[in-house]
N, C-alpha and C positions, 0 to 999 in steps of 0.2 A: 504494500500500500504506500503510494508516495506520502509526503505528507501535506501537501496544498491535494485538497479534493473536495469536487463538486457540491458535495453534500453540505460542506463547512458554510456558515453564513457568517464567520469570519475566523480568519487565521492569523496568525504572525508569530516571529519565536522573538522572547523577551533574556534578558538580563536583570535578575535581581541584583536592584540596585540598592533598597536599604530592606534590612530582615528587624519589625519589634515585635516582642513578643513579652515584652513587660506589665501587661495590663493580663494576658491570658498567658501562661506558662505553656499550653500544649496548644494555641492560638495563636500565630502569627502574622499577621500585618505586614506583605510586602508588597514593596513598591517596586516597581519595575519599568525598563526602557525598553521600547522594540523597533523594530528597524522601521516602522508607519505608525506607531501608537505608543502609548501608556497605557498602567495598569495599575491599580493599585487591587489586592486580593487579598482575604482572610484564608490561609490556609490550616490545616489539621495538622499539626509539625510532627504527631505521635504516630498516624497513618503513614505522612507522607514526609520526609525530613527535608526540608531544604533549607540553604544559606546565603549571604551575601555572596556575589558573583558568582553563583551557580545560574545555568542557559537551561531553557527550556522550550518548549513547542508548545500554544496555545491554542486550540479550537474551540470552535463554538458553532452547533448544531443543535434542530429541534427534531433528529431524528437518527438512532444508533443502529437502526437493523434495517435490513435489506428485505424485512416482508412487510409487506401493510398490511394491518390488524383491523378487526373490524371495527374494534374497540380502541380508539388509539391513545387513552389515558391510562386502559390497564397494562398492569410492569409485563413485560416478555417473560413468560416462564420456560419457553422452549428449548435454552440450551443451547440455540443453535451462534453461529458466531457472529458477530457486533463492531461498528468501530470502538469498543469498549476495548476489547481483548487487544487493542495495537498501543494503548494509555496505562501509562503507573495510577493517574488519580485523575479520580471524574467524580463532579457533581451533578448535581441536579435541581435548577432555580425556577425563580422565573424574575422577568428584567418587572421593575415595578416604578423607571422613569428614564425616560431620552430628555435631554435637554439640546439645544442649539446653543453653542458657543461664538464668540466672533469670530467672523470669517470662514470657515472650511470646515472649523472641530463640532464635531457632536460629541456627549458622553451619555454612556447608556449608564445603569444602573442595576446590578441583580443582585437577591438575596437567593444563596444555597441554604434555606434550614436557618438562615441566621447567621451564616458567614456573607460578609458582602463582597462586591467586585464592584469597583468603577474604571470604566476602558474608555480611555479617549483618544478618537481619532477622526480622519476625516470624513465630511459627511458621504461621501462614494462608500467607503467601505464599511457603513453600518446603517447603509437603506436598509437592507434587511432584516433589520432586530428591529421588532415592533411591541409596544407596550401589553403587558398581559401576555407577553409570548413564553412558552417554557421552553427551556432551554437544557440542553449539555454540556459541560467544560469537560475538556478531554484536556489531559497536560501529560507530558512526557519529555525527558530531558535528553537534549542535543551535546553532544564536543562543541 
């Protein structure tokens, strides 16, 4: 599986730039640069460990399997394989605000459960995250 793929409604690989985890010990708060955006994300440090200047691959999809359900809110029970299985750590949100910034930048907003993520980047590449939309973070770490 490359890692820019069609399904993605947005991708980019970032660089954690600052790692706090002061307020929540197994809760971290990074802030990161990517080569067309920002990001700021609450990650699960106990799950998933990461550090200052550690790279990673970021996607964002509202859709992990290759069948369509008929039901398409209830979880896949089938087993069968997912862009889940190619990610170390995936959530599961939903974005609950887009804002317009000056000039080009949008920033969306998701809460996973109560971790949050703010991704900002230009308005071309976050037409398609739209409000109330649920969403996938798929992340997995690059050289």
């Amino acid at each position: 599986m490359e890692l820019s793929d069609p399904r993605y409604k947005f991708d980019d690989t970032f660089e954690v730039k600052n790692f706090d985890n002061e307020k929540f010990p197994t809760v971290a708060r990074l802030t990161c640069k990517g080569e067309n955006s920002s990001l700021e994300i609450d990650v699960y440090t106990d799950l998933y460990p990461i550090k200052e200047g550690d790279k990673f691959f970021m996607a964002l999809t509202d859709s992990v399997s290759n069948v369509q359900r008929e039901a398409p809110g209830v979880w896949d029970q089938s087993n069968e394989p997912t862009l889940m299985d190619h990610f170390e750590y995936v959530q599961y949100g939903k974005l609950y605000k887009k804002e317009s910034k000056k000039g080009d930048s949008v920033s969306v907003f998701v809460s996973y459960g109560g971790l949050l993520m703010k991704l900002e980047a230009g308005r071309r590449e976050l037409e398609n995250l739209h409000l109330d939309q649920r969403l996938y973070l798929l992340i997995k770490r690059v050289e």
